[in-house]
Every structure is written in C-alpha cells, then in structure tokens.
C-alpha positions as semicolon CSV with decimal commas, in nm:
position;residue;x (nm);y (nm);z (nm)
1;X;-7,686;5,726;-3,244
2;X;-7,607;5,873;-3,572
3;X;-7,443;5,692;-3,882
4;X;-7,316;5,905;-4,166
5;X;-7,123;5,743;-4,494
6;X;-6,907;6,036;-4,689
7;X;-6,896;5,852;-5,019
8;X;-6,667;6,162;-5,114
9;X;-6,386;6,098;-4,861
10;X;-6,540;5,735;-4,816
11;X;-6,549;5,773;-4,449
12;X;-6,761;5,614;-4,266
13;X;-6,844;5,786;-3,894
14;X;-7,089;5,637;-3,619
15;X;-7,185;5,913;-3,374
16;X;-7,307;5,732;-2,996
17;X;-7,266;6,070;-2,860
18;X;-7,291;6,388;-2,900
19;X;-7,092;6,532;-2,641
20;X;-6,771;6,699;-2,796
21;X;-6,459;6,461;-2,842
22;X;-6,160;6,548;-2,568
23;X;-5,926;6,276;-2,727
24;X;-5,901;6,101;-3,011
25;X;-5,670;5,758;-3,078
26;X;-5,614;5,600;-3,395
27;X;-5,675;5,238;-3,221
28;X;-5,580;5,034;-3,598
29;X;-5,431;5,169;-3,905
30;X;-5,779;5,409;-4,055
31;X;-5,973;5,314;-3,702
32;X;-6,042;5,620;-3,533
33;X;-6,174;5,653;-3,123
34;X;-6,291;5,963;-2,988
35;X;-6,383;5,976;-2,688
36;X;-6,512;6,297;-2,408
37;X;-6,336;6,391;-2,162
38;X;-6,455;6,129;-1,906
39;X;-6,293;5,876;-2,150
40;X;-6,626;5,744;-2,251
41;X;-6,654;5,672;-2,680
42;X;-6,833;5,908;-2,856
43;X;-6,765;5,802;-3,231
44;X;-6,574;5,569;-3,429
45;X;-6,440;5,689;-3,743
46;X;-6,358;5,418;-4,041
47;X;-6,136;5,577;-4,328
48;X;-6,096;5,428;-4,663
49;X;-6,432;5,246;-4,541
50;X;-6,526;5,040;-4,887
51;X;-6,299;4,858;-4,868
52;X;-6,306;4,729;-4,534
53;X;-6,705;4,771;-4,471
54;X;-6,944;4,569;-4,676
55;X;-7,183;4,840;-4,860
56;X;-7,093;5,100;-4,608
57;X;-7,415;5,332;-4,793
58;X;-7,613;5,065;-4,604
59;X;-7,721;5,017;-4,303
60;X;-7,946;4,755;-4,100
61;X;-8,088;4,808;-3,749
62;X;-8,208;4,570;-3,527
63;X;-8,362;4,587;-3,213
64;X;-8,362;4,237;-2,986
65;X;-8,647;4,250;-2,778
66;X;-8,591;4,182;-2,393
67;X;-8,646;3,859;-2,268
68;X;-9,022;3,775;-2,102
C-alpha cells in the first residue's frame, strides 16, 4: 500500500494495488474509485483533500496484532 499527498494539486491518493485501473467512478463529489478489471479497488483518490482530511501530509499506521 502506497500513500502519496500532492500538496500542489492537494490530492491525496492511497494506492492498495498496483495493478493498472480498468474503471474509475467518482463514488462522492472529489471521491475517486478505481478499480482493475476484475472490479477489485486499487486506489482511492481524495481531491481538494485539506479540507476534508485532517493533516493529509500525515499519516499514522497501525498494525493490530492477531488475537492469542
């Protein structure tokens, strides 16, 4: 997985994939889908991102651990 903040455009893209995108939908208003061509998500695109992410130049990772 890949996260990458263009403070330029402020976009904000998460990559889970990175098989090329067949489609793409705009699911909300500046919410972007792609997905491959077996309709699984490869990114999700945020435009305008500041505004609607808080610090989008951030970002925290967590991993939970499995249950014992």
């Amino acid at each position: 997985m890949k996260v990458i903040y263009e403070r330029e455009t402020d976009t904000l893209t998460i990559i889970f994939s990175e098989v090329p995108a067949a489609e793409s939908d705009e699911d909300k208003p500046g919410v972007i889908l792609d997905y491959d061509a077996s309709g699984n998500l490869v990114s999700l695109e945020i435009l305008d991102a500041s505004p609607r992410v808080a610090l989008p130049n951030r970002i925290e990772y967590q991993v939970i651990p499995m249950p014992v």
